[in-house]
PDB file of N, CA, C and O in Angstrom:
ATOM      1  N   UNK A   1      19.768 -46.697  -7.709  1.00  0.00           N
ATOM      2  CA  UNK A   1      19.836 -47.326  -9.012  1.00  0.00           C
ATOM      3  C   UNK A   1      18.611 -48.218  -9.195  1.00  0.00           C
ATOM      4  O   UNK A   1      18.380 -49.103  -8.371  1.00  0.00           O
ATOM      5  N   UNK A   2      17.695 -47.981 -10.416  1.00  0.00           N
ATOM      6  CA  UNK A   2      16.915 -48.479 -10.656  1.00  0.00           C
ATOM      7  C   UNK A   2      17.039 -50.219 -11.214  1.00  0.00           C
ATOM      8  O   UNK A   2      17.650 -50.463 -12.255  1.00  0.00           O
ATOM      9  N   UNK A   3      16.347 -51.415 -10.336  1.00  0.00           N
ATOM     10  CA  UNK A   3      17.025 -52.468 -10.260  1.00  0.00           C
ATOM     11  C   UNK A   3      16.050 -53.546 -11.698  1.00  0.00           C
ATOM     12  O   UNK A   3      16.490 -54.364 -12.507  1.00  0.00           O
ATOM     13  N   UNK A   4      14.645 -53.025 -11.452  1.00  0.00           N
ATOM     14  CA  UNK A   4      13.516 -53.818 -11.933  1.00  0.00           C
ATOM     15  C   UNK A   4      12.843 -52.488 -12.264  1.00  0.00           C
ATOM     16  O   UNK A   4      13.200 -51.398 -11.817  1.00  0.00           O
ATOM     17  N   UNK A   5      11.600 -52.755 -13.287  1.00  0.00           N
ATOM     18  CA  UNK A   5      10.127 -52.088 -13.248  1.00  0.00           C
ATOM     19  C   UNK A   5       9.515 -52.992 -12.930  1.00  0.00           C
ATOM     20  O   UNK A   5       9.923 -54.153 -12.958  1.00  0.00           O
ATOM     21  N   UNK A   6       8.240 -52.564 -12.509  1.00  0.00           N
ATOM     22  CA  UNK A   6       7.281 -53.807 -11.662  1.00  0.00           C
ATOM     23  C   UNK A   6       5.928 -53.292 -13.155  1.00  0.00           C
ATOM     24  O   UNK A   6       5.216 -54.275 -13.357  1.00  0.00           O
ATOM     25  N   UNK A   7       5.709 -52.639 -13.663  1.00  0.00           N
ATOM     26  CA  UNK A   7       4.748 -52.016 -14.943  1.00  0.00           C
ATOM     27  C   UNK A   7       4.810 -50.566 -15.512  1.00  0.00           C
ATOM     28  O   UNK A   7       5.073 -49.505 -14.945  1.00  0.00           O
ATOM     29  N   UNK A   8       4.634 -50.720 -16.220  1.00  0.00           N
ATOM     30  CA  UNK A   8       3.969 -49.096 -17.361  1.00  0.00           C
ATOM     31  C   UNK A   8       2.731 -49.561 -17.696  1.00  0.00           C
ATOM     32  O   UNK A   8       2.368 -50.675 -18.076  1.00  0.00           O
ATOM     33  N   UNK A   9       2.075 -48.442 -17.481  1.00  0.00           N
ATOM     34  CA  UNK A   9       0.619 -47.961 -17.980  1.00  0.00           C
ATOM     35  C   UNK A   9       0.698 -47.352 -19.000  1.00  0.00           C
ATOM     36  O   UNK A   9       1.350 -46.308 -19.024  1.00  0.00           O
ATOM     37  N   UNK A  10       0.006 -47.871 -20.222  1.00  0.00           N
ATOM     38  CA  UNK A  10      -0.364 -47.296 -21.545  1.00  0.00           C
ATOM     39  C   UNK A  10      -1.358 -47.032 -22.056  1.00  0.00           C
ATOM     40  O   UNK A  10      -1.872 -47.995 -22.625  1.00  0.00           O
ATOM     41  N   UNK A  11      -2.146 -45.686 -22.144  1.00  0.00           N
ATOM     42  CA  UNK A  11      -3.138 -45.242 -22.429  1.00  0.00           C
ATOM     43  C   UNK A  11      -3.521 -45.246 -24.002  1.00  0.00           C
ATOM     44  O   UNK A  11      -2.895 -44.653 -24.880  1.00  0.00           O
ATOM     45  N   UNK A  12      -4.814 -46.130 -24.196  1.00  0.00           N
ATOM     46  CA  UNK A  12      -4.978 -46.479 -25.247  1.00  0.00           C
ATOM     47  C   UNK A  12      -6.128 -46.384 -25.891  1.00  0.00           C
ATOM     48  O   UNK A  12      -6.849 -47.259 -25.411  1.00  0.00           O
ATOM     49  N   UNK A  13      -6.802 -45.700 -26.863  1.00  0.00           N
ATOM     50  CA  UNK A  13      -8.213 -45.704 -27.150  1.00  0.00           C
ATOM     51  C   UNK A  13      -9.007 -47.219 -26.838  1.00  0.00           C
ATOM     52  O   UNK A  13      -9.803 -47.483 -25.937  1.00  0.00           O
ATOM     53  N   UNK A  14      -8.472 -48.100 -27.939  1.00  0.00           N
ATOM     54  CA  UNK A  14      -8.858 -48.987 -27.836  1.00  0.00           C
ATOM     55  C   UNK A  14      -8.330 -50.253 -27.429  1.00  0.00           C
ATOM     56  O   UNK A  14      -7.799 -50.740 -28.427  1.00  0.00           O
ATOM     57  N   UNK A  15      -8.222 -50.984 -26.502  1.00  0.00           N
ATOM     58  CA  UNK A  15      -7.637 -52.365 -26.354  1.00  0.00           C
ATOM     59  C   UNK A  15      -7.803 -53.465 -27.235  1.00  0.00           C
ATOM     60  O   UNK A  15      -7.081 -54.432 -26.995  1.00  0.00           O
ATOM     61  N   UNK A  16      -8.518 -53.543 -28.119  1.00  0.00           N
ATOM     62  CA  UNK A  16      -8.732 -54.736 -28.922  1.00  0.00           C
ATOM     63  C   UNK A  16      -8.265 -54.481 -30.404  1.00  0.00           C
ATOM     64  O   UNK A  16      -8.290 -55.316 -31.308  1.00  0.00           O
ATOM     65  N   UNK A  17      -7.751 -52.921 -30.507  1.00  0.00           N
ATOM     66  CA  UNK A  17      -7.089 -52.542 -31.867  1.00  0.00           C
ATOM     67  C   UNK A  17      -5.395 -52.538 -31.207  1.00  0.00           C
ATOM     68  O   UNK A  17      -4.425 -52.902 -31.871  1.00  0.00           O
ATOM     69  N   UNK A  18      -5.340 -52.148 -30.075  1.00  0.00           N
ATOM     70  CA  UNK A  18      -3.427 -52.080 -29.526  1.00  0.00           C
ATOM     71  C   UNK A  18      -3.014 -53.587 -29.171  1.00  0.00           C
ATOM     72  O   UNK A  18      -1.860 -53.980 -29.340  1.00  0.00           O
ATOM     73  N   UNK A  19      -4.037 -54.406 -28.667  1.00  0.00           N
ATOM     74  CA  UNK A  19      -3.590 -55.411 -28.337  1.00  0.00           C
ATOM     75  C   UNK A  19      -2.631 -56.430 -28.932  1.00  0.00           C
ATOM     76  O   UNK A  19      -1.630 -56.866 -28.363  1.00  0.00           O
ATOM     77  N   UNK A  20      -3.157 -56.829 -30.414  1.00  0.00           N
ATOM     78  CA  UNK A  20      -2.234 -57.542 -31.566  1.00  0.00           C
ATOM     79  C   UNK A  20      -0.807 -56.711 -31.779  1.00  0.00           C
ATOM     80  O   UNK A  20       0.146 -57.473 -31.947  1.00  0.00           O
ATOM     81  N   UNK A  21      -0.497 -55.383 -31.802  1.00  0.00           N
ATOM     82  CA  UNK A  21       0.439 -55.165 -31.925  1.00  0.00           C
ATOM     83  C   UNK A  21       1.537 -55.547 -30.512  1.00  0.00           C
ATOM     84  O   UNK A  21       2.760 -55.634 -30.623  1.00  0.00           O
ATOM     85  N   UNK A  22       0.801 -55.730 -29.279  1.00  0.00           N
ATOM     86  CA  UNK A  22       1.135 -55.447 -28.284  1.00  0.00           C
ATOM     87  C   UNK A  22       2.030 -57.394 -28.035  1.00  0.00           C
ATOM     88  O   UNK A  22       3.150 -57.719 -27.642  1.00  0.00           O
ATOM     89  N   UNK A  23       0.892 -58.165 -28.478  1.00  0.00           N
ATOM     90  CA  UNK A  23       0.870 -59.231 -28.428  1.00  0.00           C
ATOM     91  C   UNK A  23       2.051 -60.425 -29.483  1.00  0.00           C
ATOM     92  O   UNK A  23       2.975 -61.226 -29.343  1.00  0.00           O
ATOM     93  N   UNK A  24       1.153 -59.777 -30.554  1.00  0.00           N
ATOM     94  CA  UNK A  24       1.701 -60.633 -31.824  1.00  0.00           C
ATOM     95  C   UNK A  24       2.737 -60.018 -32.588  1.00  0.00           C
ATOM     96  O   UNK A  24       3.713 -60.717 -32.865  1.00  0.00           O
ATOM     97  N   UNK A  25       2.695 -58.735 -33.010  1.00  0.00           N
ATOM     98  CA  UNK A  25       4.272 -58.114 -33.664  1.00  0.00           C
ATOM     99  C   UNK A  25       5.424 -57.973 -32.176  1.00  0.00           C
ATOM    100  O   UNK A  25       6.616 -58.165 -32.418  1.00  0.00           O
ATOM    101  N   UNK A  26       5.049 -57.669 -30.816  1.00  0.00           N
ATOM    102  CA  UNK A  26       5.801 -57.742 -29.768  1.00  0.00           C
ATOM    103  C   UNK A  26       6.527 -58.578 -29.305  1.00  0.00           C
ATOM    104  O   UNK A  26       7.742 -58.545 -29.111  1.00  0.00           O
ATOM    105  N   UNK A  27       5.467 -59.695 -29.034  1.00  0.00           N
ATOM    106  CA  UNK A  27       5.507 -60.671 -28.641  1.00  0.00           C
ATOM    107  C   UNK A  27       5.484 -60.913 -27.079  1.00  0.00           C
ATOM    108  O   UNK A  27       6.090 -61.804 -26.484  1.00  0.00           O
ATOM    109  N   UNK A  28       4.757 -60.052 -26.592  1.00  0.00           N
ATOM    110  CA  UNK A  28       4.335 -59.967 -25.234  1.00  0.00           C
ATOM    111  C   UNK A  28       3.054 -60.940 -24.724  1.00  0.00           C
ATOM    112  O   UNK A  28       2.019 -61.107 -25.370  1.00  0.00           O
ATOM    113  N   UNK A  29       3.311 -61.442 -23.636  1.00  0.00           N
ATOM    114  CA  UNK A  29       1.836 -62.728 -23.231  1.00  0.00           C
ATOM    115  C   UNK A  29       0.981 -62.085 -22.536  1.00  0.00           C
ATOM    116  O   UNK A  29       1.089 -61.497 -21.460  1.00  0.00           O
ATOM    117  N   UNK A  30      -0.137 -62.288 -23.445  1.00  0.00           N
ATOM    118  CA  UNK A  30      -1.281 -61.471 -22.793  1.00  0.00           C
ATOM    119  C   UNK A  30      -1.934 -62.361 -21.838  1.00  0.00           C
ATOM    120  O   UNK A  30      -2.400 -63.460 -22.139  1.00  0.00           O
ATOM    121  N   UNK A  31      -1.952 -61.661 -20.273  1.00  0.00           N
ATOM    122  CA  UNK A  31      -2.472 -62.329 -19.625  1.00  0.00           C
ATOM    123  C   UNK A  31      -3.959 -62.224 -18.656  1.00  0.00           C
ATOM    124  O   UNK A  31      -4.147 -62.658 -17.520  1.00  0.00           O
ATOM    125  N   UNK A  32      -4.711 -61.637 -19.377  1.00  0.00           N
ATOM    126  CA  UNK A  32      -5.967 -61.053 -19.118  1.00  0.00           C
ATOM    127  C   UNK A  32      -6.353 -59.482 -19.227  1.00  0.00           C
ATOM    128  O   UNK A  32      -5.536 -58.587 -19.444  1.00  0.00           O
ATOM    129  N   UNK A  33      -7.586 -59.332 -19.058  1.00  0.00           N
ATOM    130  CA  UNK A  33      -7.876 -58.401 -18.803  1.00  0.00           C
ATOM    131  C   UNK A  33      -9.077 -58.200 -17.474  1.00  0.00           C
ATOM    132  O   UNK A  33      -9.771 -59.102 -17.003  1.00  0.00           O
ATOM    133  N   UNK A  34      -9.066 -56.760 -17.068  1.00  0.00           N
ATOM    134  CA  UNK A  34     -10.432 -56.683 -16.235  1.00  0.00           C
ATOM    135  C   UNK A  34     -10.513 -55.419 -16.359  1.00  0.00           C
ATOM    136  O   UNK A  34      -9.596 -54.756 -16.844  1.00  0.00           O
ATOM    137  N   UNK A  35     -11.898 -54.788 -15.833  1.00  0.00           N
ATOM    138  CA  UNK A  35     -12.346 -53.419 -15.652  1.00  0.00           C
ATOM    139  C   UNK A  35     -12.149 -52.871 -14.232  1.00  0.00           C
ATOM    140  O   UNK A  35     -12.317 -53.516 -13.197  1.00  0.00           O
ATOM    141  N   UNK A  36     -11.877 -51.949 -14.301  1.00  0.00           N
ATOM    142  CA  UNK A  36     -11.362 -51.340 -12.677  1.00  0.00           C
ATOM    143  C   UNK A  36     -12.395 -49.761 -12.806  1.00  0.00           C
ATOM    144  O   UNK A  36     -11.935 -48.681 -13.177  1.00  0.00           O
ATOM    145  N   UNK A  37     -13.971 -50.031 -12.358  1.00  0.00           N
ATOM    146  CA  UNK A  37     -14.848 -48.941 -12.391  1.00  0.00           C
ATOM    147  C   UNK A  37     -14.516 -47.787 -11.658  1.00  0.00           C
ATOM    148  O   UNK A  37     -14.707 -46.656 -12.106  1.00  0.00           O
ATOM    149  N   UNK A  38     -13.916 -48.070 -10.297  1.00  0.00           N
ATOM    150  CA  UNK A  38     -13.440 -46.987  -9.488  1.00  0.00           C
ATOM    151  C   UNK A  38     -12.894 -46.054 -10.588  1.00  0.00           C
ATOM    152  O   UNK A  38     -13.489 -44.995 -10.787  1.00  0.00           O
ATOM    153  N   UNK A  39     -11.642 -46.418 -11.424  1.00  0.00           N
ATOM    154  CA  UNK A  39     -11.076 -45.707 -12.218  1.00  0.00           C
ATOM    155  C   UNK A  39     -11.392 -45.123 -13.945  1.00  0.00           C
ATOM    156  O   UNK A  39     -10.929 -44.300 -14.734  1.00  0.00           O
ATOM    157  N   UNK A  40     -12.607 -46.271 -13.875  1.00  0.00           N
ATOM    158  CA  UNK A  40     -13.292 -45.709 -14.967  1.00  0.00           C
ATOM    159  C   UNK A  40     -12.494 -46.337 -16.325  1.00  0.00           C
ATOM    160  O   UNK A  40     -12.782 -45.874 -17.429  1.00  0.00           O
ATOM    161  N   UNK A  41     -11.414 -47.479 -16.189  1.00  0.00           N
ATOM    162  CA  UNK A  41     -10.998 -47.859 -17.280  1.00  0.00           C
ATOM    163  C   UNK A  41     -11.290 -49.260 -17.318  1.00  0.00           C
ATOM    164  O   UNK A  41     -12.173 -49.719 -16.593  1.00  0.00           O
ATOM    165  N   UNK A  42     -10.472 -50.151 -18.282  1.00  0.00           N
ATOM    166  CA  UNK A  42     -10.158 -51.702 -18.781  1.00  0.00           C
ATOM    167  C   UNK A  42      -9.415 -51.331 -18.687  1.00  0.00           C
ATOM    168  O   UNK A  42      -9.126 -50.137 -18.765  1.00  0.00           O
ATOM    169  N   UNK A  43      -8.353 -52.826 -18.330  1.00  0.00           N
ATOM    170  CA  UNK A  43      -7.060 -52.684 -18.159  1.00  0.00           C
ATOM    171  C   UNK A  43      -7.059 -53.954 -18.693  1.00  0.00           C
ATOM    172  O   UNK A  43      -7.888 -54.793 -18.342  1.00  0.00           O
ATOM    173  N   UNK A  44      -5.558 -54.330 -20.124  1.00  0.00           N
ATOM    174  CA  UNK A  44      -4.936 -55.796 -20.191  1.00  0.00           C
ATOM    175  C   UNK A  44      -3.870 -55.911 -20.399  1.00  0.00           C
ATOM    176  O   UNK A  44      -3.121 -55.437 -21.252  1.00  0.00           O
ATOM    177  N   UNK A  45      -3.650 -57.121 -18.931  1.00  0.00           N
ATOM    178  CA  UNK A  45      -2.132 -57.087 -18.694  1.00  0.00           C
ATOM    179  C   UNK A  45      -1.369 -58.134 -19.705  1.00  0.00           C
ATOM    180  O   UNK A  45      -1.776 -59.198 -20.170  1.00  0.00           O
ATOM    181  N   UNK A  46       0.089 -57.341 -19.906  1.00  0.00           N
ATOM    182  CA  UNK A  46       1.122 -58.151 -20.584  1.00  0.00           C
ATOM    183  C   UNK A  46       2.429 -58.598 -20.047  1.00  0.00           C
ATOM    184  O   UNK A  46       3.033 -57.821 -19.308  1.00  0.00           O
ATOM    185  N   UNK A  47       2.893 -59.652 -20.302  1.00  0.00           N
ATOM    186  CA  UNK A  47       3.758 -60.062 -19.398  1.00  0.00           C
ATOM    187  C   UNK A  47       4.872 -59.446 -20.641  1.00  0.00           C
ATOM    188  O   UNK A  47       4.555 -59.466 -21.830  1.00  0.00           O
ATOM    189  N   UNK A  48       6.122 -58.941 -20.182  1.00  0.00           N
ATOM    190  CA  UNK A  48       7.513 -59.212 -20.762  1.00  0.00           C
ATOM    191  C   UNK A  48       8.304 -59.401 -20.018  1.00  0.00           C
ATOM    192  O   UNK A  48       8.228 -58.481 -19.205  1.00  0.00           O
ATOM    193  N   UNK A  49       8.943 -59.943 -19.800  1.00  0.00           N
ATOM    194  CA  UNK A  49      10.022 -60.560 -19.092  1.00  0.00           C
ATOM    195  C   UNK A  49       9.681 -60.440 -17.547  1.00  0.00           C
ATOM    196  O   UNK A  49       8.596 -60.973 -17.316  1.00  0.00           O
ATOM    197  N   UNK A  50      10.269 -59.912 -16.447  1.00  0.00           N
ATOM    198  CA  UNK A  50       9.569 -59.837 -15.232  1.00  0.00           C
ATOM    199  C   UNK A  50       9.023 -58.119 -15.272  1.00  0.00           C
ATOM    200  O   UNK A  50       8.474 -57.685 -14.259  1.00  0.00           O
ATOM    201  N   UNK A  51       9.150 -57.494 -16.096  1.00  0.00           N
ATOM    202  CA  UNK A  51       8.020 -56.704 -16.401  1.00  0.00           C
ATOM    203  C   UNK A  51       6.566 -57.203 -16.579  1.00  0.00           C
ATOM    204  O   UNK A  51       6.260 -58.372 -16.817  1.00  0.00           O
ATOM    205  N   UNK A  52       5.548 -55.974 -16.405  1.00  0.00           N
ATOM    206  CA  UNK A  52       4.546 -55.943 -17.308  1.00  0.00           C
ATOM    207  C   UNK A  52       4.019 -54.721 -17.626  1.00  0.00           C
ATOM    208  O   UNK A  52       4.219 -53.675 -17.009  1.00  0.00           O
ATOM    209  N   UNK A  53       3.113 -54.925 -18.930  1.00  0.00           N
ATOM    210  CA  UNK A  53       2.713 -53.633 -19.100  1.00  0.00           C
ATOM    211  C   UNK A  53       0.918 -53.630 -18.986  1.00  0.00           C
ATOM    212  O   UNK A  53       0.143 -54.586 -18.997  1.00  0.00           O
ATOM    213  N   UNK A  54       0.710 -52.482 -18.901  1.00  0.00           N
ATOM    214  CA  UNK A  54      -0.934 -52.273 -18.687  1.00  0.00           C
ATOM    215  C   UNK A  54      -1.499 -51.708 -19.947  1.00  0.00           C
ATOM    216  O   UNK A  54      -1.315 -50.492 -19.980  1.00  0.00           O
ATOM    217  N   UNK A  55      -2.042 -52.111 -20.861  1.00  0.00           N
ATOM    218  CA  UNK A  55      -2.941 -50.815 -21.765  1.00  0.00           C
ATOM    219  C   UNK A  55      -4.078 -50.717 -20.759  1.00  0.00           C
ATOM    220  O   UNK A  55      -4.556 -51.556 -19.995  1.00  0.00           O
ATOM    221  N   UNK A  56      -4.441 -49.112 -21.046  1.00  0.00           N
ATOM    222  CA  UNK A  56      -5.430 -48.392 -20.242  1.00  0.00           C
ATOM    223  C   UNK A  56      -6.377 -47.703 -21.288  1.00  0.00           C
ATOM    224  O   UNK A  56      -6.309 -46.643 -21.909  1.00  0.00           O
ATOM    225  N   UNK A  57      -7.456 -48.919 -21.225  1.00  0.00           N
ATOM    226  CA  UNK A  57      -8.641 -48.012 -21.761  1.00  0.00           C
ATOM    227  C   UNK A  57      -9.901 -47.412 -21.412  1.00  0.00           C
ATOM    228  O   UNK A  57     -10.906 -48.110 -21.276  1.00  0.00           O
ATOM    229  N   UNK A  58      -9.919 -45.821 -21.214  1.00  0.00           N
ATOM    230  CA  UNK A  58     -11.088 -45.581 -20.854  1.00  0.00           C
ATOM    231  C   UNK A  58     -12.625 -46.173 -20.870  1.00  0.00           C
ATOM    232  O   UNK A  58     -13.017 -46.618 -21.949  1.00  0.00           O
ATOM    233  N   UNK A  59     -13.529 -46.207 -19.731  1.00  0.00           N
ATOM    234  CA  UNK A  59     -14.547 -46.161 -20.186  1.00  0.00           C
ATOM    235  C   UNK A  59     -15.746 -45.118 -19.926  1.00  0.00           C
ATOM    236  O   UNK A  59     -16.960 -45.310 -19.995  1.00  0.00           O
ATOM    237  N   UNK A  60     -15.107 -44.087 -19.642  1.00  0.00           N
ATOM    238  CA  UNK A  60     -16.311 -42.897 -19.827  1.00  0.00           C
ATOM    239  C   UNK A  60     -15.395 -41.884 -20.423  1.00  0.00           C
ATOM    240  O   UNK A  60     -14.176 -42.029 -20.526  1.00  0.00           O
ATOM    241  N   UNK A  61     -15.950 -41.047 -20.733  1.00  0.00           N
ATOM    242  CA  UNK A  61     -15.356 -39.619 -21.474  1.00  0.00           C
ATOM    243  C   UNK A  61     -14.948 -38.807 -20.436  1.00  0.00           C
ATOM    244  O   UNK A  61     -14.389 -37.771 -20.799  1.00  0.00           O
ATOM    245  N   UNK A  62     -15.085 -39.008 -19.062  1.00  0.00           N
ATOM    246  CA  UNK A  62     -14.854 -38.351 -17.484  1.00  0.00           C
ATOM    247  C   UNK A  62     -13.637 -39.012 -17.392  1.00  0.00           C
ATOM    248  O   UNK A  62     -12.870 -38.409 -16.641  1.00  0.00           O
ATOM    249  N   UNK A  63     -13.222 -39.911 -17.819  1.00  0.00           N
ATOM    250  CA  UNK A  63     -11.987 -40.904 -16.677  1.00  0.00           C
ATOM    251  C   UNK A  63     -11.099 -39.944 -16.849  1.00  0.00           C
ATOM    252  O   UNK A  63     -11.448 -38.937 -17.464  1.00  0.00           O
ATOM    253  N   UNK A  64      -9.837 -40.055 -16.364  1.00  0.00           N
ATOM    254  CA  UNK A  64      -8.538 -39.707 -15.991  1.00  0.00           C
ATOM    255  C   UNK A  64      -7.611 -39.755 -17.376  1.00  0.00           C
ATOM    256  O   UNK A  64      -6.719 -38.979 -17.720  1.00  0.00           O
ATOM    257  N   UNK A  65      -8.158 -40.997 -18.082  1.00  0.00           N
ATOM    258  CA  UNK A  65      -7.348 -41.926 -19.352  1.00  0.00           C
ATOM    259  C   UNK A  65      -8.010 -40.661 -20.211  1.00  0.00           C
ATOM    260  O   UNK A  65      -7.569 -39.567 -20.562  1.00  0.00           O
ATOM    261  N   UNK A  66      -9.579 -41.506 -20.415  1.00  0.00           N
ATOM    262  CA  UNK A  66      -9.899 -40.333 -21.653  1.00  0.00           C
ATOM    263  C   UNK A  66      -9.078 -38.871 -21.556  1.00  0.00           C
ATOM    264  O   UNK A  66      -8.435 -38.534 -22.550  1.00  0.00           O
ATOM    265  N   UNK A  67      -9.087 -38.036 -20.431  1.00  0.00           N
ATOM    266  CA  UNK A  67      -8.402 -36.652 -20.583  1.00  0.00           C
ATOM    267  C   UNK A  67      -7.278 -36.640 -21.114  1.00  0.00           C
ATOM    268  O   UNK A  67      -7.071 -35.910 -22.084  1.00  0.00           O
ATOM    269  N   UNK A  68      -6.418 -37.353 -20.655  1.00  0.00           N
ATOM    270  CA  UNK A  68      -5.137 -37.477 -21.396  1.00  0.00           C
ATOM    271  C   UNK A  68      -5.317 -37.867 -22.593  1.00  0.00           C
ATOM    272  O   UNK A  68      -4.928 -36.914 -23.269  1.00  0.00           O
ATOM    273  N   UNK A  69      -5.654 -38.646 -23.260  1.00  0.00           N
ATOM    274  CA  UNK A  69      -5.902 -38.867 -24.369  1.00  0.00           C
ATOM    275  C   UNK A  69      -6.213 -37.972 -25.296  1.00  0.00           C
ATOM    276  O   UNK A  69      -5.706 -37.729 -26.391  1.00  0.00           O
ATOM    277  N   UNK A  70      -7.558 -37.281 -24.438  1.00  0.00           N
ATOM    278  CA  UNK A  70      -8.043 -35.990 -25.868  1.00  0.00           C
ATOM    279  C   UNK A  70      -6.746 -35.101 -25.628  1.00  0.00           C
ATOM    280  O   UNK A  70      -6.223 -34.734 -26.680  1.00  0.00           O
ATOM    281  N   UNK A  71      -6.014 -34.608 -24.267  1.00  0.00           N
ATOM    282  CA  UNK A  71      -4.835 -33.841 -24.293  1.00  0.00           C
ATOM    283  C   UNK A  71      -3.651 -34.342 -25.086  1.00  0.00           C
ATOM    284  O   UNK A  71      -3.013 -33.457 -25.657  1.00  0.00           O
ATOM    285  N   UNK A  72      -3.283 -35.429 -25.217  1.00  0.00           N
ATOM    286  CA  UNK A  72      -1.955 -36.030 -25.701  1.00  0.00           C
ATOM    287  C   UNK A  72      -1.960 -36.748 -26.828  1.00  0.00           C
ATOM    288  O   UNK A  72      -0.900 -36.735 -27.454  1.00  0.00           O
ATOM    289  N   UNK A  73      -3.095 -37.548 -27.395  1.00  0.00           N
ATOM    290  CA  UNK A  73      -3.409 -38.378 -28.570  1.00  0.00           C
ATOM    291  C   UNK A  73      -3.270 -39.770 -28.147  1.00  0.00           C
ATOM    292  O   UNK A  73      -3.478 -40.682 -28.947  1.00  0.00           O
TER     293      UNK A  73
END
């Protein structure tokens, strides 16, 4: 039985257009961001409750994110 989530990753074109919804209509606390090059994205974390969530935004047209993206929208 699933007790907690510890995060979801959300793949997102842009972080600075998802963020306000993420933030301000949500009401989730944004608690930074950073770039993780290994993986080729930005990542900014949100706190909800003892969750959090990740938006994941590519930064090359190679990453992992971008593919899904052009595959899924």
């Amino acid at each position: 039985m699933t007790k907690k989530i510890n995060h979801i990753g959300i793949a997102v074109k842009n972080i600075e257009n998802a963020l306000p919804f993420y933030r301000d209509v949500l009401g989730m606390t944004f608690e930074g961001s950073e770039e993780v090059t290994e993986q080729k994205v930005r990542v900014a974390f949100l706190q909800v409750g003892e969750s959090r969530i990740e938006l994941l935004e590519p930064t090359s047209p190679d990453s992992p994110v971008a593919k899904f993206l052009e595959k899924n929208g």
